[in-house]
N, CA, C and O atoms as CSV, one atom per row, in Angstrom:
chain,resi,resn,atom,element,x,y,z
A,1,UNK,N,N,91.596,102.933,90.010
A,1,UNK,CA,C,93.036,102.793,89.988
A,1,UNK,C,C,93.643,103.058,91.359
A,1,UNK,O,O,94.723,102.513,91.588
A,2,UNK,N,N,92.997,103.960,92.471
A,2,UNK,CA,C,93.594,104.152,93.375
A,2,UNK,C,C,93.293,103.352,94.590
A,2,UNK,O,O,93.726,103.609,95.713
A,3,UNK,N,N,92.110,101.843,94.106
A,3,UNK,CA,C,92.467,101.325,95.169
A,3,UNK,C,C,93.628,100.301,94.852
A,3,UNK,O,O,94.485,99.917,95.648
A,4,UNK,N,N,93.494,99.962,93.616
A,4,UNK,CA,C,95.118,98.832,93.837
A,4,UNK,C,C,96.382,99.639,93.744
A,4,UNK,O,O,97.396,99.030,93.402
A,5,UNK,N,N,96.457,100.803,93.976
A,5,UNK,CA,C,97.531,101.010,94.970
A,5,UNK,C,C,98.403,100.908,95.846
A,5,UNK,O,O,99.629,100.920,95.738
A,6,UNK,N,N,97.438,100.755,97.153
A,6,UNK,CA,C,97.943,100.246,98.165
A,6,UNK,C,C,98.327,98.724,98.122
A,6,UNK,O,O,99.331,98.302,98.696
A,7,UNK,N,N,97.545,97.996,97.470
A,7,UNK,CA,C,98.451,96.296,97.256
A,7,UNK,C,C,99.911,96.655,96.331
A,7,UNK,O,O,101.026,96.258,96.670
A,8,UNK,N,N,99.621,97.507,95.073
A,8,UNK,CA,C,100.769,97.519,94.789
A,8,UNK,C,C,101.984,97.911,95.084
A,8,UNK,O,O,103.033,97.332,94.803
A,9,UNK,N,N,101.826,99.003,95.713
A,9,UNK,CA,C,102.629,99.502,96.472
A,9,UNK,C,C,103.181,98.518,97.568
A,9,UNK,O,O,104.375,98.363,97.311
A,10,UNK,N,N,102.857,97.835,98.603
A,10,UNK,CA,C,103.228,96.751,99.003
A,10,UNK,C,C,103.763,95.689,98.785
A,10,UNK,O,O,104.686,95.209,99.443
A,11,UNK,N,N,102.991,94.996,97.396
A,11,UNK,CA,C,104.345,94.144,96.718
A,11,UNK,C,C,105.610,94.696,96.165
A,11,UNK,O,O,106.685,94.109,96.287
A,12,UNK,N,N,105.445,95.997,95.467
A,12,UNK,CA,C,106.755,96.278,94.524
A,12,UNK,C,C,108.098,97.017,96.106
A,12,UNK,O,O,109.305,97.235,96.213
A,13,UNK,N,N,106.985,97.115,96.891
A,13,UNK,CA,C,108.432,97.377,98.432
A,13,UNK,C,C,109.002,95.709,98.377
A,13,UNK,O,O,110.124,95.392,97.984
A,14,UNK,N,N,108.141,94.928,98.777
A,14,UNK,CA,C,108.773,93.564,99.429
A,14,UNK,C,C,109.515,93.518,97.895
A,14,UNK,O,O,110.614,92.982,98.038
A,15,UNK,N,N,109.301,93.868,96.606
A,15,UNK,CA,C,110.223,93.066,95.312
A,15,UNK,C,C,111.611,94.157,95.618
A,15,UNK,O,O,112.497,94.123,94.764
A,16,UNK,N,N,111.756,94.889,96.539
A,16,UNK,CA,C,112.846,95.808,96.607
A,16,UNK,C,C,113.730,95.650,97.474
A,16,UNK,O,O,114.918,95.970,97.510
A,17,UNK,N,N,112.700,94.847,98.557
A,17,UNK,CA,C,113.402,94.734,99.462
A,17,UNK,C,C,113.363,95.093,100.683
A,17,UNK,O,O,114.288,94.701,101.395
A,18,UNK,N,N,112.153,96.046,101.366
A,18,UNK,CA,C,112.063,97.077,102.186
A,18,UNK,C,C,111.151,96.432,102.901
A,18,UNK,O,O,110.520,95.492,102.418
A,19,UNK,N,N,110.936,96.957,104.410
A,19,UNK,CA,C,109.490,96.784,104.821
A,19,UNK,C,C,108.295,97.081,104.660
A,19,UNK,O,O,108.161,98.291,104.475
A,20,UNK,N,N,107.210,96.425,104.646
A,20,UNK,CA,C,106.209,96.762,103.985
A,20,UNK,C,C,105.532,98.281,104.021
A,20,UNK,O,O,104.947,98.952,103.171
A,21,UNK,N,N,105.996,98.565,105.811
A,21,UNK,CA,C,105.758,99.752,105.522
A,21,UNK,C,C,105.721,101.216,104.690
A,21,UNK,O,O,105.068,102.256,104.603
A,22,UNK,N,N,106.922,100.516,104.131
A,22,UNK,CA,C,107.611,101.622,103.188
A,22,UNK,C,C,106.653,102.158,101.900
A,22,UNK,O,O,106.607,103.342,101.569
A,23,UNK,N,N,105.929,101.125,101.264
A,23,UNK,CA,C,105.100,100.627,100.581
A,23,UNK,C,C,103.926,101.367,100.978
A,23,UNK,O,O,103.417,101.825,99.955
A,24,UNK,N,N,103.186,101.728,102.131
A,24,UNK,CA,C,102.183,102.653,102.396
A,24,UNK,C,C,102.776,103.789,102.861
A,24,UNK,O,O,102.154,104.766,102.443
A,25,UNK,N,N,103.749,104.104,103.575
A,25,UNK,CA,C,104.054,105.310,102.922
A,25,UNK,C,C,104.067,105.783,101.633
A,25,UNK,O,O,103.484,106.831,101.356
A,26,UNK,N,N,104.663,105.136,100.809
A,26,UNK,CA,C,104.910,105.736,99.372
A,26,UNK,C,C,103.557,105.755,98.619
A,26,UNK,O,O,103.577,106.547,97.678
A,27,UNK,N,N,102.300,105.045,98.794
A,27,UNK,CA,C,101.419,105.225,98.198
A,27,UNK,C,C,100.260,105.986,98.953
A,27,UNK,O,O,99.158,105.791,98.442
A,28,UNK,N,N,100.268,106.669,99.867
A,28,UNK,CA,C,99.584,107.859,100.377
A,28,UNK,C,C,100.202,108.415,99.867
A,28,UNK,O,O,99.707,108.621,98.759
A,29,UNK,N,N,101.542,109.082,100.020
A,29,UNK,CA,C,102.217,110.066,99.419
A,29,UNK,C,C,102.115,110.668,98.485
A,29,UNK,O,O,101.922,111.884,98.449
A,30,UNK,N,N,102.280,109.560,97.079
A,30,UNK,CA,C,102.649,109.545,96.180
A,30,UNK,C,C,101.401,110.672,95.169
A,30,UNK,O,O,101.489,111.636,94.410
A,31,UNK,N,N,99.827,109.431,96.014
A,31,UNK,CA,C,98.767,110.250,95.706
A,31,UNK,C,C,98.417,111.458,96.120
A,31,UNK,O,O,97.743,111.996,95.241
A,32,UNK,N,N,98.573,112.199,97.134
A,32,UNK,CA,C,98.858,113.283,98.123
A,32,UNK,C,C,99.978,113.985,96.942
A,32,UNK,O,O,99.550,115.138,96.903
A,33,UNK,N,N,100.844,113.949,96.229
A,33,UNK,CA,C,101.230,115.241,95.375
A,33,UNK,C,C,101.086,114.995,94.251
A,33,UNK,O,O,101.490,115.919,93.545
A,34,UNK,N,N,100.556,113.885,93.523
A,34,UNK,CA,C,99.359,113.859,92.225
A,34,UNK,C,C,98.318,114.718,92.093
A,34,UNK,O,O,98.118,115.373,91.071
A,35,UNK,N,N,97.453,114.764,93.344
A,35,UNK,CA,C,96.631,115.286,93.613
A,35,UNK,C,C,96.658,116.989,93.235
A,35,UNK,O,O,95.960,117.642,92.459
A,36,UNK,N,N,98.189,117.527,94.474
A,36,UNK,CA,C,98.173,118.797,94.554
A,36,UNK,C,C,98.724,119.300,93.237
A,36,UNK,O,O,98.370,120.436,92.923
A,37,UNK,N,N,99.441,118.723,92.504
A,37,UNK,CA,C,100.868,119.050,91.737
A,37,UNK,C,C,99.813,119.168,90.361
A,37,UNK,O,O,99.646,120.247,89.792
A,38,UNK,N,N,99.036,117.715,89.859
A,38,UNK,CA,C,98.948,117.884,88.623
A,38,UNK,C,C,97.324,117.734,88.251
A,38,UNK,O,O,96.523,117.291,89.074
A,39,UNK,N,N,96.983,118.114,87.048
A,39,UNK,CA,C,95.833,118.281,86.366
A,39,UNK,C,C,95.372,117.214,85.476
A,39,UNK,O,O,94.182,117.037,85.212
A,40,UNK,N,N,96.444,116.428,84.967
A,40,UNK,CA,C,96.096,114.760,84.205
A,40,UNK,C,C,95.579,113.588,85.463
A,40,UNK,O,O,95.878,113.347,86.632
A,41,UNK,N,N,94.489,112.977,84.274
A,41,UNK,CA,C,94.495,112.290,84.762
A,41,UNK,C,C,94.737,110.607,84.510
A,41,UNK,O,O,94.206,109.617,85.012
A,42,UNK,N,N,95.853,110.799,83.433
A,42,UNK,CA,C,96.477,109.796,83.006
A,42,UNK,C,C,97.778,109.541,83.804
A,42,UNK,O,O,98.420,108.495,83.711
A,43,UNK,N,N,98.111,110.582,84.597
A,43,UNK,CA,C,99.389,110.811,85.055
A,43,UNK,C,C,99.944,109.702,86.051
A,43,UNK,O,O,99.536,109.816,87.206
A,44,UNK,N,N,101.091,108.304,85.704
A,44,UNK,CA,C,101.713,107.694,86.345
A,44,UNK,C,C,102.210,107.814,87.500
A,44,UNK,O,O,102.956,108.771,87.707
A,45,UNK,N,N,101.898,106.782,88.651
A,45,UNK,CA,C,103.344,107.516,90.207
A,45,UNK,C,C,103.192,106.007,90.537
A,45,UNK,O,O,102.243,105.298,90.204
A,46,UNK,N,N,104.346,105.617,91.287
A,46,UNK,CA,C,104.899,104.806,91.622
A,46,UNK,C,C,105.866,103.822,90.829
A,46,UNK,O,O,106.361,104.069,89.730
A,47,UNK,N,N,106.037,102.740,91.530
A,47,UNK,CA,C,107.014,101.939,91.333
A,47,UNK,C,C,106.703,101.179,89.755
A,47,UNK,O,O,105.564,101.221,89.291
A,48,UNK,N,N,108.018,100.384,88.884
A,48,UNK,CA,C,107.008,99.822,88.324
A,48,UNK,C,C,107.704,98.476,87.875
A,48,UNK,O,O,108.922,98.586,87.737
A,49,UNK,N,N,107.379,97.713,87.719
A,49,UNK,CA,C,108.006,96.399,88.290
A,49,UNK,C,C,109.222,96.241,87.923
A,49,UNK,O,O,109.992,95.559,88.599
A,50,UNK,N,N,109.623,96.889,86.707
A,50,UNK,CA,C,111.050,96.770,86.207
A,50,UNK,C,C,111.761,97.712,87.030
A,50,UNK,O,O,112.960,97.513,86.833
A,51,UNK,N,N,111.628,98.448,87.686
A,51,UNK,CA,C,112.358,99.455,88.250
A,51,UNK,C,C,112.819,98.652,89.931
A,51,UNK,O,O,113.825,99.084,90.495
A,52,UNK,N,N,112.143,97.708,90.479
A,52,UNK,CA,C,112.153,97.365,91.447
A,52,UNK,C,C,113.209,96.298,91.712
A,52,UNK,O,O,113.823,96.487,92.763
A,53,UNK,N,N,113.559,95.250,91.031
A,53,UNK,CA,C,114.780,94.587,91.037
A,53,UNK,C,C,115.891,95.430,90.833
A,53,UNK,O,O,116.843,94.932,91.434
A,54,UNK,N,N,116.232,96.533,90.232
A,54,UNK,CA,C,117.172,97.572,90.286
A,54,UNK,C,C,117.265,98.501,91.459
A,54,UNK,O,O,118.283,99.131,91.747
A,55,UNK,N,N,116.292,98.536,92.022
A,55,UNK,CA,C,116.190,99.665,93.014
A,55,UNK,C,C,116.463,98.346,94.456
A,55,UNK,O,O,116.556,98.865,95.568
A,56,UNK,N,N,116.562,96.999,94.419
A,56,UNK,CA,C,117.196,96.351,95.105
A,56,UNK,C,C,118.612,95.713,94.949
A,56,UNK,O,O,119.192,94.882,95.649
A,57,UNK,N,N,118.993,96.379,93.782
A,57,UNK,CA,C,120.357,95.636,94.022
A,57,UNK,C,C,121.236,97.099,94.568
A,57,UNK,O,O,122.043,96.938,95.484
A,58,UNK,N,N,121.031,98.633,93.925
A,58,UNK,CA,C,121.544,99.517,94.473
A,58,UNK,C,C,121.038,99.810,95.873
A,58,UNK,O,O,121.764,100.622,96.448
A,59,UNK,N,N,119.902,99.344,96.659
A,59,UNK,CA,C,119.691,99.682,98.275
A,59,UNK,C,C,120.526,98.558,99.152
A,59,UNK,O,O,120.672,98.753,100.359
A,60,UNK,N,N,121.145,97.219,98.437
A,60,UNK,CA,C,121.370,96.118,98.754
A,60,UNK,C,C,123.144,96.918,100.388
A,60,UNK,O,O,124.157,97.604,100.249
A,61,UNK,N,N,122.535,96.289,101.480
A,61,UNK,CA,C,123.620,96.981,102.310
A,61,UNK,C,C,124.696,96.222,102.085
A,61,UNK,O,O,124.747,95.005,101.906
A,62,UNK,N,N,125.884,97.322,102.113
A,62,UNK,CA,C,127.218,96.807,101.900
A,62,UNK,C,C,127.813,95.857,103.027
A,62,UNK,O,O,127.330,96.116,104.129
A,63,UNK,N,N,128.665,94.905,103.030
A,63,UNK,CA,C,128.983,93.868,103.701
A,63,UNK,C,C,129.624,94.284,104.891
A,63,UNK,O,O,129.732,93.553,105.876
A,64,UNK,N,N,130.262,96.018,104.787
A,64,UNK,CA,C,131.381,96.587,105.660
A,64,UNK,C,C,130.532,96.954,106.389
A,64,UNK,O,O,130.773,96.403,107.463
A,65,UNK,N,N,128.995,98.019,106.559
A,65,UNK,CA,C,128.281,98.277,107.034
A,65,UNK,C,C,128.224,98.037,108.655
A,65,UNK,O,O,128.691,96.900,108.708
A,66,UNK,N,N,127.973,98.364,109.846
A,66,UNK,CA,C,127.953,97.754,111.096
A,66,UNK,C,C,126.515,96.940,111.064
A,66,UNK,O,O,126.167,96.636,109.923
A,67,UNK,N,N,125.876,96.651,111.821
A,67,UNK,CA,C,124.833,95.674,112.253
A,67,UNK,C,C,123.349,96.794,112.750
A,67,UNK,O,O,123.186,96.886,113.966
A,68,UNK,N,N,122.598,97.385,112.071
A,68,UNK,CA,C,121.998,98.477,112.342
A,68,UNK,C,C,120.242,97.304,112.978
A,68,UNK,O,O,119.563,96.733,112.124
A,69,UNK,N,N,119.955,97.233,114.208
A,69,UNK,CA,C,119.045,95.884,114.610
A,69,UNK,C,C,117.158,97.349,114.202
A,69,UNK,O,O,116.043,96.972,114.560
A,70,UNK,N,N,117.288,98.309,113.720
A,70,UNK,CA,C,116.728,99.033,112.916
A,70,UNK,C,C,115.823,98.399,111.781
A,70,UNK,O,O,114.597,98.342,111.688
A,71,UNK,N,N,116.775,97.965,110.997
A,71,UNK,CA,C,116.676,97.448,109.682
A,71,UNK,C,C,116.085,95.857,109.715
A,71,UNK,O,O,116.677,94.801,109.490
A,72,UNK,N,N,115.019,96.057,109.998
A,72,UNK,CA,C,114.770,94.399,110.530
A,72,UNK,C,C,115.177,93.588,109.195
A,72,UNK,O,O,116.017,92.694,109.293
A,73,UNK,N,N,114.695,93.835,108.176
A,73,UNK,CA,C,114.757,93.536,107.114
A,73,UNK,C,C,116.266,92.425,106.832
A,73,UNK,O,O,116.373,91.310,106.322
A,74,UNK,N,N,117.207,93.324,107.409
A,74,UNK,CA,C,118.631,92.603,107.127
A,74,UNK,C,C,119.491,92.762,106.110
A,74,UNK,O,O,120.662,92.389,106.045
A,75,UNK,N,N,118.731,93.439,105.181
A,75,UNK,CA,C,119.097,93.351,103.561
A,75,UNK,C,C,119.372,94.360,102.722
A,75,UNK,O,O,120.372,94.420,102.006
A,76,UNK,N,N,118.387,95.270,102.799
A,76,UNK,CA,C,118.125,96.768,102.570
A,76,UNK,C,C,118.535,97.489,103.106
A,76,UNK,O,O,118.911,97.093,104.209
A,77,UNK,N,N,118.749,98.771,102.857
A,77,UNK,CA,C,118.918,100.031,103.792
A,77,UNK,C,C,117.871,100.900,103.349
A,77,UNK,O,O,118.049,101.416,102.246
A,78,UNK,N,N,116.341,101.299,104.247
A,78,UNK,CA,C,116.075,102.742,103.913
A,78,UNK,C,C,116.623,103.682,103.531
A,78,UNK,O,O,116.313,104.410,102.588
A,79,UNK,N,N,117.830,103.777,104.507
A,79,UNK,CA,C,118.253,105.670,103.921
A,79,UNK,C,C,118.843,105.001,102.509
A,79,UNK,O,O,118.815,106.012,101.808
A,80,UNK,N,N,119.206,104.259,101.899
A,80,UNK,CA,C,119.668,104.143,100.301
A,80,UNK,C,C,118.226,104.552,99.598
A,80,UNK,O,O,118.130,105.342,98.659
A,81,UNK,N,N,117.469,104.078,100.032
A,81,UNK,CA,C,116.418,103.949,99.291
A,81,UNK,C,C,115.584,105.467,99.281
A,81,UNK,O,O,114.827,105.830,98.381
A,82,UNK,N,N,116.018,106.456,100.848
A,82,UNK,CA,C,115.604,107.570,100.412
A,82,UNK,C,C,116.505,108.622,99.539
A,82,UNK,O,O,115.999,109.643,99.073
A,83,UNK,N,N,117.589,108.358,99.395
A,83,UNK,CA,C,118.647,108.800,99.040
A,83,UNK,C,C,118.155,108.697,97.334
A,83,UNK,O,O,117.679,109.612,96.663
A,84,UNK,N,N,118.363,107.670,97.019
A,84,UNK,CA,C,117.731,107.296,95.365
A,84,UNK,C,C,116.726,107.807,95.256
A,84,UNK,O,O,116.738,108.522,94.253
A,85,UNK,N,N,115.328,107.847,96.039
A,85,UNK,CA,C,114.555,108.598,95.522
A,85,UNK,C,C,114.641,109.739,95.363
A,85,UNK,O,O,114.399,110.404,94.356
A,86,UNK,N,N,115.135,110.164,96.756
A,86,UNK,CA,C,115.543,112.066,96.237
A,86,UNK,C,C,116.318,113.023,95.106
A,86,UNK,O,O,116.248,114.165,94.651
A,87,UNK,N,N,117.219,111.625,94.932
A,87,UNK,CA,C,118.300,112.293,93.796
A,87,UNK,C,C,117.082,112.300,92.131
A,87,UNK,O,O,116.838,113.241,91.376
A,88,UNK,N,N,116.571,110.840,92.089
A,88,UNK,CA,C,115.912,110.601,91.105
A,88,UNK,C,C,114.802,111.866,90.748
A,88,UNK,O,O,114.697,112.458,89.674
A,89,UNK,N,N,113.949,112.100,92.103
A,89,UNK,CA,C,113.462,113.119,91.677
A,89,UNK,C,C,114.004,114.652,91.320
A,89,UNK,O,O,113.521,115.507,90.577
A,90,UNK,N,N,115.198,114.658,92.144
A,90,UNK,CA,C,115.587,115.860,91.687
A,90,UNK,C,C,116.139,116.652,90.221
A,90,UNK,O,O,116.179,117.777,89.724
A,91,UNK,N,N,116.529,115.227,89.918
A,91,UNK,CA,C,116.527,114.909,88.268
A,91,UNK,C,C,115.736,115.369,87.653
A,91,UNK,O,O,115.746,116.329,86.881
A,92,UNK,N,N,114.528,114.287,88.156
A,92,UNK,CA,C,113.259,114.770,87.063
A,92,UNK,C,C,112.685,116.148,86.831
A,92,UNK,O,O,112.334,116.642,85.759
A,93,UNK,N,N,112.653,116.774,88.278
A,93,UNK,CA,C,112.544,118.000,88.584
A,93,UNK,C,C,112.934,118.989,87.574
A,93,UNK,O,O,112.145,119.659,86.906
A,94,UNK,N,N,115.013,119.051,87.478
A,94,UNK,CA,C,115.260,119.720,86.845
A,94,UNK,C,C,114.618,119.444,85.300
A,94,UNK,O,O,113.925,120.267,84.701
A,95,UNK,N,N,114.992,118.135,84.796
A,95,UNK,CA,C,114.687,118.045,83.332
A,95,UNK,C,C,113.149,118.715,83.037
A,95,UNK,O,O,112.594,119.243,82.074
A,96,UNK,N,N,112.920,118.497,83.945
A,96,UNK,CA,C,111.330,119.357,83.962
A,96,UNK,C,C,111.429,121.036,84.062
A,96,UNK,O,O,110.591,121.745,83.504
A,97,UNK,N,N,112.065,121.350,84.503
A,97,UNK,CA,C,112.479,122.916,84.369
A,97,UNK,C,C,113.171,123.285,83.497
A,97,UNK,O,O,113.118,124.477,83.194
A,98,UNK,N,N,114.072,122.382,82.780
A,98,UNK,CA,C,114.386,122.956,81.679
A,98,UNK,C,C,113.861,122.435,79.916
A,98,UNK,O,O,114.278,122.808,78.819
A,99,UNK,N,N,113.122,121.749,80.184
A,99,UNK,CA,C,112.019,121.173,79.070
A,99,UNK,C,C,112.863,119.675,78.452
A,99,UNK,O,O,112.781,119.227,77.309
A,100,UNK,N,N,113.381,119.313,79.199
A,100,UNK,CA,C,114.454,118.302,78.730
A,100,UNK,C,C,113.399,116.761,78.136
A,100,UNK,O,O,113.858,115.629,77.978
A,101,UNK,N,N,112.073,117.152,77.928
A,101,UNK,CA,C,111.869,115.810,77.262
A,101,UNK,C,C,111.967,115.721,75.841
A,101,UNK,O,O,111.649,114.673,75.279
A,102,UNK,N,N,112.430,116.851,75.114
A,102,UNK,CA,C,112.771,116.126,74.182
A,102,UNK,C,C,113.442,115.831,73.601
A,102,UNK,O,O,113.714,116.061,72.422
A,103,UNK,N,N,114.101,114.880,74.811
A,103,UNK,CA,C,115.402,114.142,74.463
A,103,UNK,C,C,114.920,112.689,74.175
A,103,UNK,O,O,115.573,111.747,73.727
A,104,UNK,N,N,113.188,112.768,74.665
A,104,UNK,CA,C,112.642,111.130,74.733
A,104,UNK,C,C,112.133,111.120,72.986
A,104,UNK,O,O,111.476,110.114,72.718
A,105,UNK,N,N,112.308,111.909,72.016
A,105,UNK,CA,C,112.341,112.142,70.808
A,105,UNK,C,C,113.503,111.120,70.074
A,105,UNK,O,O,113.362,110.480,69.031
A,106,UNK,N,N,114.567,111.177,70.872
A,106,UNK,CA,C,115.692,110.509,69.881
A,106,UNK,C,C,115.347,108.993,70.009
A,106,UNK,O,O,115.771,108.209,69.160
A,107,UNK,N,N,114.510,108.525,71.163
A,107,UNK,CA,C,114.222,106.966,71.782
A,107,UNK,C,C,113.532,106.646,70.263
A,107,UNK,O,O,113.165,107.558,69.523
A,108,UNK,N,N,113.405,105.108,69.889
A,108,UNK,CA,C,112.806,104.967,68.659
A,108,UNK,C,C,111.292,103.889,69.673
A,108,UNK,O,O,111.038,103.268,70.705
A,109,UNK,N,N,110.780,104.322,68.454
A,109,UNK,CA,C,109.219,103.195,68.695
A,109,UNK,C,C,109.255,102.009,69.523
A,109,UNK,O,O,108.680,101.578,70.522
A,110,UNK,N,N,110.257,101.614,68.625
A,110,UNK,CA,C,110.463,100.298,68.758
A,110,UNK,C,C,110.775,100.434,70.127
A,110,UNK,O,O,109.805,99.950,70.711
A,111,UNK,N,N,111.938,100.990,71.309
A,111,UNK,CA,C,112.311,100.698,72.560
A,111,UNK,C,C,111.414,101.134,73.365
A,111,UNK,O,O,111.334,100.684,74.508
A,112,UNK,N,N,110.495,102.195,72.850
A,112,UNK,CA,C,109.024,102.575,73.881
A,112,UNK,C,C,107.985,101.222,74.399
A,112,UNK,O,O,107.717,100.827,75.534
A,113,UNK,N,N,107.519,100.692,72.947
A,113,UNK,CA,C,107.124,99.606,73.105
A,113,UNK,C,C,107.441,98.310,73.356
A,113,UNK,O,O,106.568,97.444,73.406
A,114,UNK,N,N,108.481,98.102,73.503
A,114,UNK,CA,C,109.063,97.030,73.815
A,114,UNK,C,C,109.073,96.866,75.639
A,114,UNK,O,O,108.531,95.946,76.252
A,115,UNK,N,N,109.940,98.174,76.333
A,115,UNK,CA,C,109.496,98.565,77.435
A,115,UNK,C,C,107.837,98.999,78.327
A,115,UNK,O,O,107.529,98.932,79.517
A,116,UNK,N,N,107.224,99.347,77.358
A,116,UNK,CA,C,105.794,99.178,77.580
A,116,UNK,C,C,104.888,97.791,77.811
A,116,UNK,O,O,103.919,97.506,78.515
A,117,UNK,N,N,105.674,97.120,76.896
A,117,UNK,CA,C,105.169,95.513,76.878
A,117,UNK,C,C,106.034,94.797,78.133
A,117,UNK,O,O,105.430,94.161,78.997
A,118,UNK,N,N,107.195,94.920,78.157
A,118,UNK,CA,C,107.431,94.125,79.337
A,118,UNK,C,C,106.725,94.879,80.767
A,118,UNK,O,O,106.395,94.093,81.654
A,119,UNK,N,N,106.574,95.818,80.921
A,119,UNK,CA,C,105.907,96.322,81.982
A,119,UNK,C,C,104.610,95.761,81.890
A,119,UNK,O,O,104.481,95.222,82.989
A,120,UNK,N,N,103.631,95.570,81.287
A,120,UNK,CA,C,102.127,94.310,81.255
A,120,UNK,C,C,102.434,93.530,81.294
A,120,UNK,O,O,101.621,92.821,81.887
A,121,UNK,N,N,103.469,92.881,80.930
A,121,UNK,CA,C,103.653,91.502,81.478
A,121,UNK,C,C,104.104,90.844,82.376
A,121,UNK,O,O,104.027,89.627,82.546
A,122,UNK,N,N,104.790,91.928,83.234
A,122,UNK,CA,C,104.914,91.833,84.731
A,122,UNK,C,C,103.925,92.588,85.103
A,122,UNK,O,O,104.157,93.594,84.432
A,123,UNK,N,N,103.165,92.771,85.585
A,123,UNK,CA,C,102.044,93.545,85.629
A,123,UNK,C,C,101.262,92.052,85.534
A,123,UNK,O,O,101.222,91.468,86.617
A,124,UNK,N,N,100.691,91.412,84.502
A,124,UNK,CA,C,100.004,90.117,84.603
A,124,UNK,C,C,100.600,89.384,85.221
A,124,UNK,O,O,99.785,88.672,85.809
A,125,UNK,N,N,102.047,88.976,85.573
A,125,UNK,CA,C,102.282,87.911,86.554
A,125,UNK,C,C,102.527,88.243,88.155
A,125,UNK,O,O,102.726,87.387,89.017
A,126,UNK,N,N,102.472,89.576,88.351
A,126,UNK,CA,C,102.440,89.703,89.666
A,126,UNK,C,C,100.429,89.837,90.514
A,126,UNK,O,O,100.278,89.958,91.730
């Protein structure tokens, strides 16, 4: 699993929007506090294809913006994109400190799997 990583990680940046680089950063990383943090080894990290057309329309730079020649890209903004991740995790973080999953109790079957299935099936067409 951890060598298609690094490809995936690379496509789901370019489906976001970012430079590719961004994409190997995030998948050294990602594995680098899997590693330290947890004891499963079922345990999910990264992007996942449904999350990535969303995570490009909120990094998408605003029109008022100045001309940053940085951003080769044109399109994106990194710092949005570190910004979202940080908040996101900090989220998770807390709900994790205060035992907040079982709130994923009230979700019914039916929307687990439904979301499970469209994730393989992008997953098979990418």
């Amino acid at each position: 699993m951890a060598l298609l990583m690094i490809p995936q990680a690379l496509a789901y940046v370019v489906i976001a929007g970012l430079d590719a680089k961004f994409g190997l950063y995030s998948s050294f990383l990602g594995l680098a506090v899997m590693a330290l943090l947890t004891t499963s080894r079922e345990t999910v990290i990264g992007p996942s294809p449904i999350s990535c057309p969303l995570m490009k329309d909120f990094i998408r730079i605003p029109t008022e913006w100045p001309f940053n020649p940085a951003w080769r890209g044109g399109f994106s903004s990194p710092f949005l994109s570190q910004m979202l991740t940080f908040w996101t995790g900090l989220i998770m973080a807390v709900l994790g400190l205060i035992r907040g999953g079982f709130i994923l109790n009230f979700v019914s079957n039916a929307v687990v799997a439904g979301f499970l299935q469209a994730q393989e099936m992008n997953h098979m067409i990418i």
